[in-house]
Every structure is written in structure tokens, then in C-alpha cells.
C-alpha positions in Angstrom: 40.6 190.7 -57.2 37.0 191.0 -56.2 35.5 191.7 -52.4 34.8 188.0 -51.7 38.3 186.1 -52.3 40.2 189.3 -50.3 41.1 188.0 -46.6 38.9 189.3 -43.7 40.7 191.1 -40.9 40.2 188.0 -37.8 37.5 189.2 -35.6 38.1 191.2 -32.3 38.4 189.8 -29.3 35.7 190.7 -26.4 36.7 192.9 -23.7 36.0 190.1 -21.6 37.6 187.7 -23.2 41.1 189.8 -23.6 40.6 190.1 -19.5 40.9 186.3 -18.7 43.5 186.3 -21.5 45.3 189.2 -19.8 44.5 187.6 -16.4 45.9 184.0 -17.1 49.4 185.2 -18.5 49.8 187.2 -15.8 49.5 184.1 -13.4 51.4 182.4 -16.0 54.3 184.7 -15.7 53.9 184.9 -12.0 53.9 181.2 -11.6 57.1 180.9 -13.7 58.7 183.7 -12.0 58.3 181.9 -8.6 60.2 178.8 -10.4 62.8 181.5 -11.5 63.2 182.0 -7.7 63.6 179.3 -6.4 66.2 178.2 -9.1 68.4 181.4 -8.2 67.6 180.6 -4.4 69.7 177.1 -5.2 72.1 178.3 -8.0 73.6 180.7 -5.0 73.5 178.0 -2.5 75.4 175.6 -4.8 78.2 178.6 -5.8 78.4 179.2 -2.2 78.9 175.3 -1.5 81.5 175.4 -4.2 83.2 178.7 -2.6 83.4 177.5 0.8 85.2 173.9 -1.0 87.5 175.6 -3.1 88.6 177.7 0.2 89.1 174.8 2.0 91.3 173.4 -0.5 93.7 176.3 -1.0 94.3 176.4 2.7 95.4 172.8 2.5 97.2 173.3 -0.2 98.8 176.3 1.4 99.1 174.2 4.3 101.2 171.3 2.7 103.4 174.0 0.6 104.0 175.8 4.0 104.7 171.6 5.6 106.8 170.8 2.7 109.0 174.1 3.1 109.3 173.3 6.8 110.5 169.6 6.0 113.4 171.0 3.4 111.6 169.8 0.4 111.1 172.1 -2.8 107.6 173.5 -3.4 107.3 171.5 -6.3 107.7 168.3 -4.8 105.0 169.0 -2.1 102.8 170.1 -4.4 103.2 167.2 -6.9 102.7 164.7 -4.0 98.8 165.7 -3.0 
């Protein structure tokens, strides 16, 4: 293999040019991490949303179990009727 069919090495980036480079993925990465945010900011707002429901729920469903044992009717009746 001779010197002229051998692959040159790519050339080196400028200082300056590795800067802005440096520079823009860093506002990249901020800019993306700031849409990160805000997607965790509404993930916990949804899970809390979805705690608070289910909590409501059990406590009816406690409710009716406790209303059904009052009444004289099995548990599983009561709970087969909601």
C-alpha cells in the first residue's frame, strides 16, 4: 500500500470551533433537561391524582362492606353489588 491510497486522520477541529460545539450541547442538554422537569413535575401530579382516587375508593368500599355488615348481608354480596 503506498502513502497516497492510506486514509488521512480527519482534521482537527479549532479551539474555537470545539467551544461553540461544547457551548451548544450544553444548551442542548440544558434545554432538554428543563423538558425532563417539567415531565416529572406532571408525572407526580398525575400519581398523586391517582393516589388521592384510589383512597377514595377503598374508603367507599370499606364503607359499603362496613353498610352491608350492618344490614345482615354477607361481605360478598355487598361487595359484588358496587
Amino acid at each position: 500500500m503506498n502513502d497516497d491510497t492510506r486514509a488521512k486522520p480527519a482534521p482537527l477541529l479549532r479551539e474555537q470551533d470545539s467551544e461553540q460545539d461544547v457551548s451548544q450541547l450544553l444548551k442542548e442538554i440544558d434545554a432538554a433537561n428543563a423538558v425532563a422537569d417539567g415531565m416529572d413535575a406532571k408525572l407526580d401530579q398525575l400519581l398523586g391524582s391517582l393516589d388521592q382516587m384510589l383512597a377514595t375508593l377503598e374508603k367507599a368500599q370499606e364503607t359499603r362492606v362496613e353498610n352491608g355488615r350492618k344490614e345482615g348481608q354477607p361481605v360478598a354480596e355487598t361487595a359484588q353489588k358496587s
